[in-house]
C-alpha positions as CSV (number, residue, x, y, z in Angstrom):
1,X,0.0,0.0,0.0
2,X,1.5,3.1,-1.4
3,X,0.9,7.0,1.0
4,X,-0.2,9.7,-1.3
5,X,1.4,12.6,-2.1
6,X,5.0,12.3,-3.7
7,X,6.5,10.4,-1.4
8,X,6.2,6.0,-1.4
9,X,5.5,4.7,1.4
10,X,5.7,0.8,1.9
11,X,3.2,-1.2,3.9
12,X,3.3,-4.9,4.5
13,X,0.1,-6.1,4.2
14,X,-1.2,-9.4,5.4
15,X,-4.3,-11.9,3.8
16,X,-6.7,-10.1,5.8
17,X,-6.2,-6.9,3.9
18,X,-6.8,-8.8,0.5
19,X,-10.1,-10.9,2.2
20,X,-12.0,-7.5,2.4
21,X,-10.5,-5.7,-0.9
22,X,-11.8,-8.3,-3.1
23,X,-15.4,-9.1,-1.4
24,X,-18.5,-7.2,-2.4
25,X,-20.8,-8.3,0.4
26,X,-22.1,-5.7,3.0
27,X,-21.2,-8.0,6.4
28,X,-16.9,-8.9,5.9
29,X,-16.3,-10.9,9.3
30,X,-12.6,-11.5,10.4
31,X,-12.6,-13.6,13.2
32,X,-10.4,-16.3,14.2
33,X,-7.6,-16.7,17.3
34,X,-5.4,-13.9,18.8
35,X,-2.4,-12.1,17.0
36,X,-3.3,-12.9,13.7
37,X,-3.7,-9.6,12.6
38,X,-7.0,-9.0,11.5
39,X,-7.4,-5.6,13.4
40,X,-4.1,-4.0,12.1
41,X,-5.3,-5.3,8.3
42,X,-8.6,-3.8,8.6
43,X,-7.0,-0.9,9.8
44,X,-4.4,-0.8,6.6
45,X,-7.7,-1.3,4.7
46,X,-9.7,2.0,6.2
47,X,-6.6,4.0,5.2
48,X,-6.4,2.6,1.9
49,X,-10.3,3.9,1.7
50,X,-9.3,7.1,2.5
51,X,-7.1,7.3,0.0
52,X,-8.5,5.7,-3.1
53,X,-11.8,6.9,-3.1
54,X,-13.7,9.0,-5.5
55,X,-16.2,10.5,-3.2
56,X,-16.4,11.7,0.0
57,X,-16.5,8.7,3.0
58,X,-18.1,9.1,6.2
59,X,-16.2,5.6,8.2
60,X,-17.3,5.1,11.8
61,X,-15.2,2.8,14.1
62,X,-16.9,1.4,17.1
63,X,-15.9,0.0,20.0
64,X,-17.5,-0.8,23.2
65,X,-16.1,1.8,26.3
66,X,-14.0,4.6,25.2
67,X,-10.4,3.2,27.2
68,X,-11.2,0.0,25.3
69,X,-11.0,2.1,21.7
70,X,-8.3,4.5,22.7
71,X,-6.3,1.5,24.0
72,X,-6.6,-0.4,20.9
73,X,-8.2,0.2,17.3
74,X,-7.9,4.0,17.6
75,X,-3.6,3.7,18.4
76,X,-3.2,1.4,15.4
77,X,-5.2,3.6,13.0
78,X,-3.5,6.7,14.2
79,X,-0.5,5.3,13.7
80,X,-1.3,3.6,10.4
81,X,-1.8,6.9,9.0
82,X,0.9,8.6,10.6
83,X,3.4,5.4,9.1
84,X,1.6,6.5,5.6
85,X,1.9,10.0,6.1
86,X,-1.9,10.9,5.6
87,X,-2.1,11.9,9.0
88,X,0.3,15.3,7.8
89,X,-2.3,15.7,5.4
90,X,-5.2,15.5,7.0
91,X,-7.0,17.2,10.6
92,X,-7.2,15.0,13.9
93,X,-9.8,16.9,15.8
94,X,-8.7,14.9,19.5
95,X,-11.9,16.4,21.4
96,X,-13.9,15.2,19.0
97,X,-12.1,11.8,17.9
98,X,-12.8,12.2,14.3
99,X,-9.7,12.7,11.1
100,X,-10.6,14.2,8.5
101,X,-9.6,13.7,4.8
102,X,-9.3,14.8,1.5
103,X,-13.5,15.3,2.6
104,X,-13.9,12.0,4.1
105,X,-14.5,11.8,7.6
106,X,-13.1,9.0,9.9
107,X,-15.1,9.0,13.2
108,X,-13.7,6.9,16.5
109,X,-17.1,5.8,18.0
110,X,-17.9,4.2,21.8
111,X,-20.9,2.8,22.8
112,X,-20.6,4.6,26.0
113,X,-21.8,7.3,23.7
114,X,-24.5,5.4,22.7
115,X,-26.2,8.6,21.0
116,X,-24.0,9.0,18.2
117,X,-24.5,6.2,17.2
118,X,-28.7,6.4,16.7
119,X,-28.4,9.5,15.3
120,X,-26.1,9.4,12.8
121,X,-25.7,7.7,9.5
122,X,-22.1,6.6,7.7
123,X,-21.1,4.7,4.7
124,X,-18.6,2.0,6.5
125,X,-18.5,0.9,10.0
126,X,-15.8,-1.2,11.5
127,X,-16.7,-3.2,14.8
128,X,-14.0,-4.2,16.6
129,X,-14.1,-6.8,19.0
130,X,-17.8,-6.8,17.7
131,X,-18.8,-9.8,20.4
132,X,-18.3,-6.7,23.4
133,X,-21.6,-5.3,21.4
134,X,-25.0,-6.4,22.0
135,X,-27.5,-7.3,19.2
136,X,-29.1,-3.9,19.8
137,X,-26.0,-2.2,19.4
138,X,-25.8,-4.1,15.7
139,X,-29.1,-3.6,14.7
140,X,-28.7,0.2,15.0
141,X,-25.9,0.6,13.5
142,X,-26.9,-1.3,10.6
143,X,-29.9,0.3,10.0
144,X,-27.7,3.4,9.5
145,X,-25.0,2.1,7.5
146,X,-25.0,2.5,3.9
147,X,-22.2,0.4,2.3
148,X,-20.7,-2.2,4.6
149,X,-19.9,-3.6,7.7
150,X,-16.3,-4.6,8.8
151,X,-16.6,-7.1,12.1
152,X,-13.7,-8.8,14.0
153,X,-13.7,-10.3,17.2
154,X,-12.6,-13.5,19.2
155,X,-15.1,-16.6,18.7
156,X,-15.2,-16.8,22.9
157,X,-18.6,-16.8,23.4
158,X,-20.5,-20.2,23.0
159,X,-23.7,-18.3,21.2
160,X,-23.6,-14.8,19.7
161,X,-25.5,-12.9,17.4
162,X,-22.2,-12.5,15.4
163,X,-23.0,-16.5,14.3
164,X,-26.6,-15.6,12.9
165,X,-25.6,-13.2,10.1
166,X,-27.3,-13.8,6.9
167,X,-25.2,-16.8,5.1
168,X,-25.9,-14.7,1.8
169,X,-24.7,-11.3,2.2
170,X,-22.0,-12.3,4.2
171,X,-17.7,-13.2,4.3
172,X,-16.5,-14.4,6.8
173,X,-12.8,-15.4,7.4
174,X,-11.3,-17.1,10.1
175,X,-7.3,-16.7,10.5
176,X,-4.5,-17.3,13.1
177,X,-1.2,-16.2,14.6
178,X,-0.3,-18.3,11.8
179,X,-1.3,-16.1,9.0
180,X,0.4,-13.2,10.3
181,X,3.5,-13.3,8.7
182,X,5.4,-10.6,10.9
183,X,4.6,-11.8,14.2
184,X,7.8,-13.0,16.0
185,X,8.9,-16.4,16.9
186,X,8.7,-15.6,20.1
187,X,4.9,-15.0,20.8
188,X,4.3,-18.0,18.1
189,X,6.0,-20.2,20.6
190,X,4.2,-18.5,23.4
191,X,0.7,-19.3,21.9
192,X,1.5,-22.7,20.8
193,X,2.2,-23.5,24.4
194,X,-1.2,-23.1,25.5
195,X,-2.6,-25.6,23.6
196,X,-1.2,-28.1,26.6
197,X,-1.7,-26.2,29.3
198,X,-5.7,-24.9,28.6
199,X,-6.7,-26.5,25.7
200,X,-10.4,-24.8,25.8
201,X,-8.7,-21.6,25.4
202,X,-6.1,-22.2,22.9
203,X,-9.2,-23.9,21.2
204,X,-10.2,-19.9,20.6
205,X,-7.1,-17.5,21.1
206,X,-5.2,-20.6,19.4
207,X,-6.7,-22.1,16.3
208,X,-9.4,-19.5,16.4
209,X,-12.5,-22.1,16.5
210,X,-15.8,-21.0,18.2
211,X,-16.0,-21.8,21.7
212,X,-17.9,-25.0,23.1
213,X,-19.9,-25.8,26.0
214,X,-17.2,-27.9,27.8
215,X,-18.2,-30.7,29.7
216,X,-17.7,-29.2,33.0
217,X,-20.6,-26.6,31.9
218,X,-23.8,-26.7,34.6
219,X,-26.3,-24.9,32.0
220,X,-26.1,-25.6,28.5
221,X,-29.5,-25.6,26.4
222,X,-30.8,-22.2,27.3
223,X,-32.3,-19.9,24.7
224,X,-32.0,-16.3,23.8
225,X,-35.1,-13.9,23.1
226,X,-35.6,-9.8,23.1
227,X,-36.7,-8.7,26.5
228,X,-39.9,-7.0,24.4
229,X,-41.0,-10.9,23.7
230,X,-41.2,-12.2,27.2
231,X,-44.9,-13.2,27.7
232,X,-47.4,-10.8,30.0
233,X,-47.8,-12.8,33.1
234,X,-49.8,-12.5,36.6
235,X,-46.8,-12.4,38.2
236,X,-43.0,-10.9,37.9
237,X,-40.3,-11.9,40.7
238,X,-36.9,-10.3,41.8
239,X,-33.8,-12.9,42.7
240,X,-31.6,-10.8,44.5
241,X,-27.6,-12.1,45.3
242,X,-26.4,-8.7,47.8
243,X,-22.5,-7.9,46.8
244,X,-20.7,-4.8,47.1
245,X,-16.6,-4.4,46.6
246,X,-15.1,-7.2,45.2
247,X,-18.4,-9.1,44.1
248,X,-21.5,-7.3,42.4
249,X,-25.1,-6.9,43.4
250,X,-26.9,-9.1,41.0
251,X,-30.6,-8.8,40.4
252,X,-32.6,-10.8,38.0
253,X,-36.3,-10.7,36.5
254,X,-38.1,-14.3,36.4
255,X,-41.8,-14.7,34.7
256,X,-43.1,-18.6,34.5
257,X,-45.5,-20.0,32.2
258,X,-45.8,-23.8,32.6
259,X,-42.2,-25.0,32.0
260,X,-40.7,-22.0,31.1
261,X,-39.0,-19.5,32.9
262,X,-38.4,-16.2,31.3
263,X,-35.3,-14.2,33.1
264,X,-33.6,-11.0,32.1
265,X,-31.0,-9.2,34.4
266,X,-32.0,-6.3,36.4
267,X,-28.7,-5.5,37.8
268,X,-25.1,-6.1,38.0
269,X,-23.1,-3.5,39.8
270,X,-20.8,-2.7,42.3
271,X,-20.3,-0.4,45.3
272,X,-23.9,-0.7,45.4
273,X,-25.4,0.0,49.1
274,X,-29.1,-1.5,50.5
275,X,-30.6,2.0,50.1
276,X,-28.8,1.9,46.5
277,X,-30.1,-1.5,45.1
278,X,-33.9,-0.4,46.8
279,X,-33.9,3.1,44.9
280,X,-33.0,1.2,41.8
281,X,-35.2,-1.4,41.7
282,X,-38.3,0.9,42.3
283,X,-36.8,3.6,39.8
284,X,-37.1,0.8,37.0
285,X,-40.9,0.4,37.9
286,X,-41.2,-2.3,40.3
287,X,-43.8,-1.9,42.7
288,X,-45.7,-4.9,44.8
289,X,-42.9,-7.5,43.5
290,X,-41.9,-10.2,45.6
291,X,-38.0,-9.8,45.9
292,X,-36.1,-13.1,47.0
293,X,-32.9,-12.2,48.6
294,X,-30.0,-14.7,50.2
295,X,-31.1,-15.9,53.3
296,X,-27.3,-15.5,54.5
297,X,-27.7,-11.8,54.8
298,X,-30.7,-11.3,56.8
299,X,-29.5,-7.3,58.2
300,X,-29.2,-6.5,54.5
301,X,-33.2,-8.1,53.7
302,X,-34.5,-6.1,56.5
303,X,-32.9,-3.1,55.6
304,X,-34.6,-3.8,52.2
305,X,-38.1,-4.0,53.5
306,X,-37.3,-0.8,56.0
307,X,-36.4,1.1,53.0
308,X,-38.7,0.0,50.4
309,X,-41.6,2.8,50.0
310,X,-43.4,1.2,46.6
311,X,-44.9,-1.5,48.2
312,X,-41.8,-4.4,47.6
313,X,-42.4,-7.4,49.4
314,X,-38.7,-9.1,50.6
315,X,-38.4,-12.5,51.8
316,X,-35.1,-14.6,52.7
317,X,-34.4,-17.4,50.6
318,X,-34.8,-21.4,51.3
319,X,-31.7,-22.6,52.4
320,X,-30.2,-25.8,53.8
321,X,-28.0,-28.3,53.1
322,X,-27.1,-29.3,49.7
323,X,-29.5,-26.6,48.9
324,X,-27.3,-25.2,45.7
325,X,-27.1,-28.7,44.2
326,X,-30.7,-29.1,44.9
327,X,-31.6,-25.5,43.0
328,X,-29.5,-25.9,40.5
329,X,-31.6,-29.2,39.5
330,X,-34.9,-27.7,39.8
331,X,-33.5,-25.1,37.4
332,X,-33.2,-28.1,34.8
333,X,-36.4,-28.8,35.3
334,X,-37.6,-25.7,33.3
335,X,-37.1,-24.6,29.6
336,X,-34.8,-21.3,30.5
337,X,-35.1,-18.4,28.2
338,X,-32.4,-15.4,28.6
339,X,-33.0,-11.8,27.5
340,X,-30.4,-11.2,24.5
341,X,-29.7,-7.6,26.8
342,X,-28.6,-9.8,29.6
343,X,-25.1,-9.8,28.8
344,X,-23.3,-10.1,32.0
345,X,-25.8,-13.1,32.5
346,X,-24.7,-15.0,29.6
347,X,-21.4,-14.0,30.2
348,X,-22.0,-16.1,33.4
349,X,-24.1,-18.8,31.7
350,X,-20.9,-20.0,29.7
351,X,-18.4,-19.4,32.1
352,X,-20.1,-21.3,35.3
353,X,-19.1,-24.6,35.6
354,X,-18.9,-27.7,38.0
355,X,-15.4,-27.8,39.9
356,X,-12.7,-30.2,38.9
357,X,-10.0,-32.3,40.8
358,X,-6.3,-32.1,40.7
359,X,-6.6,-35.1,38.2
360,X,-9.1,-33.6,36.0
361,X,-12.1,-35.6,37.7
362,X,-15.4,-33.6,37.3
363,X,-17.2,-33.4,40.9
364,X,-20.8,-32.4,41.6
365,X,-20.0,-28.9,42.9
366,X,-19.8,-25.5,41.4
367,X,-17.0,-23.3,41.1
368,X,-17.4,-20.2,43.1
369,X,-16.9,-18.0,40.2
370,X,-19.8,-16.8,37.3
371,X,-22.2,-17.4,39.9
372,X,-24.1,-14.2,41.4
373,X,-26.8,-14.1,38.9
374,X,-27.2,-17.6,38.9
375,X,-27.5,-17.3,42.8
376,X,-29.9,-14.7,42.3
377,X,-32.4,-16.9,40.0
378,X,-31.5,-19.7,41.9
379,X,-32.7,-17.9,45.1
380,X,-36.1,-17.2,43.4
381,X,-37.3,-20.1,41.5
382,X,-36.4,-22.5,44.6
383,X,-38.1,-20.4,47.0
384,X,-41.4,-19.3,45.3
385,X,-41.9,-23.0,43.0
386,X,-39.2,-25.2,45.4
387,X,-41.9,-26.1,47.5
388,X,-45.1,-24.5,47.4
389,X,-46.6,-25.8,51.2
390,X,-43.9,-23.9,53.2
391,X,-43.8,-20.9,50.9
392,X,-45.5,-17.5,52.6
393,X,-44.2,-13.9,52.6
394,X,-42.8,-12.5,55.8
């Protein structure tokens, strides 16, 4: 790839670069396993845009957070064009994290700023680590994309909107640290050492294959359905797992109709005190809910009802022994179905997992990790449907 101007200036250019020069659908997917180099060759492909076009571009690049896109795709761009020299050429407005070119405009976009991106429309968008986004976050920038759509990401999640694009209107590549031809021995060796000592993960970073439910998963056959579709029911319960500095408060939603349970995540944050997680739960509309809180904290549940001033009826959980292994099959009892917006709960759903021994031996016990919102619906389908004769509110 060749800088404009009079001066030639040489850039090495990996596969990845040629994958999305040559393909004329609107969704060009890199994924595949870490260092390969898909990020820097989409990058390499933006500036090439910029400088080959005949009219004006307007090229959005999104990221999640903002310290996730400043840390990342924004450095390599900037310095892509600086490497080219277009950056002399061109203005880098820093307050507003947008280049400008020759007329084309290059915008660095977060989803922290979540109104850009409804209200404006561009020609190209480039997702990076697309699998952070949510399949809201897609769907509006897509309907507000003109050309095409530029996606790379891991494959760590074991279900993502990413794997249900339309077969026929999209590319999809998946490459390695293999096909990056000026990566160093070094980190080469360093990857291919994983592949002995986690094999699950070297199974993504490594070779770049989806993730899998592993055998060690708890949960496995859930589905995923918009919030909006959840079914109208009599009633709507709160699971609530209390946290605060190192471990979040957790809140989740549960409908049930027959077999099915219908859950969506209410809330997952930290540094969140009693009179916090009370004030939020009313200020998203819940009034007369039954709330089903860990029996372990019993100052924090009557601080709860104390606080409460909509009407919120708090009760402890059923506990006892072997209680977790006995909630966690009641919960297989039912047909589970996940709100796509609950990310933090799938991120959980893939990542919880019975606990092994030193030999590898799979035991009937959880880890204590990827839990809280499982506690939390845990919590509230064992106590309200667990056993219906000893269930009354307090």
């Amino acid at each position: 790839m060749e800088a404009s101007g009079t001066q030639r200036v040489e850039q090495y250019l990996n596969r990845q670069f040629y994958d999305l020069l040559y393909s004329d659908k609107r969704y060009r997917v890199h994924s595949g396993g870490s260092r390969s180099g898909k990020s820097w060759a989409c990058c390499q492909f933006i500036a090439y845009l910029l400088q080959t076009t005949d009219k004006p571009l307007l090229i959005d690049i999104v990221r999640k957070t903002l310290p996730s896109l400043r840390g990342s795709v924004m450095r390599d761009m900037i310095q892509i064009l600086q490497e080219t020299n277009i950056y002399w050429e061109g203005d880098h407005n820093k307050a507003e994290n947008t280049f400008t070119y020759k007329g084309s405009t290059l915008s660095f976009i977060s989803l922290d700023m979540a109104q850009k991106i409804r209200g404006r429309k561009r020609d190209i968008a480039l997702l990076e680590e697309a699998n952070e986004l949510t399949q809201e976050d897609f769907r509006q920038i897509d309907l507000r994309t003109e050309q095409f759509l530029i996606f790379t990401y891991n494959p760590s999640d074991v279900t993502s909107w990413l794997y249900d694009l339309p077969e026929e209107e999209t590319d999809e590549w998946i490459t390695t640290f293999r096909d990056n031809q000026f990566l160093s021995d070094n980190i080469k060796r360093s990857i291919e050492a994983l592949k002995d000592k986690d094999p699950d993960f070297y199974r993504v970073f490594g070779e770049g294959q989806r993730a899998v439910f592993s055998q060690r998963q708890i949960f496995n056959n859930w589905n995923f359905l918009d919030y909006r579709d959840f079914p109208e029911t009599d009633e709507v319960y709160l699971g609530i797992d209390f946290g605060y500095s190192n471990d979040p408060a957790a809140v989740c939603e549960v409908r049930r109709v027959g077999g099915d349970l219908y859950v969506h995540e209410v809330c997952y944050r930290l540094g969140m005190t009693n009179g916090d997680l009370s004030r939020y739960i009313s200020d998203l509309g819940y009034k007369d809910t039954l709330c089903i809180y860990d029996s372990a904290e019993p100052k924090s549940g009557e601080e709860l009802r104390r606080i409460d001033e909509v009407g919120n009826m708090y009760k402890a959980s059923k506990k006892g022994q072997g209680s977790i292994n006995a909630g966690i099959s009641f919960l297989k009892e039912f047909n589970i179905h996940l709100s796509v917006e609950s990310k933090n709960f799938k991120k959980e759903y893939e990542n919880y997992l019975w606990d092994v021994l030193k030999d590898g031996t799979i035991i009937n016990k959880p880890c204590d990790k990827w839990n809280h919102l499982h506690d939390s619906l845990r919590y509230c389908v064992y106590t309200v449907w667990g056993d219906r004769s000893s269930f009354f509110v307090i």
